[in-house]
N, C-alpha and C positions, 0 to 999 in steps of 0.2 A: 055410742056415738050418735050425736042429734043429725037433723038433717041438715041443720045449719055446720056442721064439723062436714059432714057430708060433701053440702055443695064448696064449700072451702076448699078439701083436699082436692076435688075435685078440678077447681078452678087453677088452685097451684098445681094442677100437675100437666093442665092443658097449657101455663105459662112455661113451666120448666121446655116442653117438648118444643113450644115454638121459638126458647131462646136458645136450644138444640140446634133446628133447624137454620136460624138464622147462622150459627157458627160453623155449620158444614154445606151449607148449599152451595158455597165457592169452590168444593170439590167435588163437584159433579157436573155433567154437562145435560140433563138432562131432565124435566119436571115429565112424570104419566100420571094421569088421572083414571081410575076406574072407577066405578058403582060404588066399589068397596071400600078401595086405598088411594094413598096420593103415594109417590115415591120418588124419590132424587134417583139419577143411576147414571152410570159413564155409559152403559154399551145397551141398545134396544134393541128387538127384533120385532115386529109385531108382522105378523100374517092372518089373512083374510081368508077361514076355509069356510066349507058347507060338506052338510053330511044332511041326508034327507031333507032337502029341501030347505034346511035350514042354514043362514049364516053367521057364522060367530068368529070371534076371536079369540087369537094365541098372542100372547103377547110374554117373551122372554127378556128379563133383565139382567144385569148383570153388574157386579159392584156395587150394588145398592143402599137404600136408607129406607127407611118406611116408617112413613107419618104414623104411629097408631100408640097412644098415651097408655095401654095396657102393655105394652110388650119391653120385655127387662133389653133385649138386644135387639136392636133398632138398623142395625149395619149385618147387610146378611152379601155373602157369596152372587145367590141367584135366585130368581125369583122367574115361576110362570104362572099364568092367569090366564085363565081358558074363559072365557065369555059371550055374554049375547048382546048384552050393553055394550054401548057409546065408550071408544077409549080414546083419552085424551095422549097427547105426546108433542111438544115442546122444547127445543133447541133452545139450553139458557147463555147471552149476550158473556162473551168474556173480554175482560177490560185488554185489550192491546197493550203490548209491553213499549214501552218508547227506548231502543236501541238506539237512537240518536244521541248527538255527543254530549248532551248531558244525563246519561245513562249512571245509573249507581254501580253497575257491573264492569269488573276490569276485564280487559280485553288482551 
């Protein structure tokens, strides 16, 4: 395999993952950013401890997706991430349903 086959696979696989992404990020309520990972998820915890002096983060998920173009299963249970880095966490916009009387739903 040349490098040019290389950076190829490579770029199709970074396309395949974000046309993933675009197809499930409307089931989830949630975008985290860490150091490491990006992840969609319905349920977050994130706590602020210290232990000698130091402060880090816990940060639990739950439901989740995880951005990562190496991994076969991308939809995991739960997920924790213990850190010293900046964690991001993001409430995503859901479209309001219009129950008004031109509703497509029978009542």
């Amino acid at each position: 395999m040349s490098a040019e086959d290389l950076e190829n696979y490579e770029t199709d696989m970074e396309l395949a993952l974000y046309r993933e992404y675009r197809d499930v990020v409307g089931l989830f309520a949630y975008v985290v950013e860490t150091e490491r990972r990006f992840y969609l998820a319905n349920q977050v915890d994130l706590q602020v401890r210290s232990a000698a002096g130091e402060v880090y983060f816990e940060l639990r998920l739950g439901d989740a997706w995880v951005w990562d173009v190496y991994r076969s299963a991308r939809f995991v249970k739960s997920v924790r991430v213990v850190t010293f880095k900046d964690v991001n966490v993001e409430e995503l916009a859901k479209a309001e349903l219009d129950l008004s009387g031109g509703s497509a739903f029978p009542r």
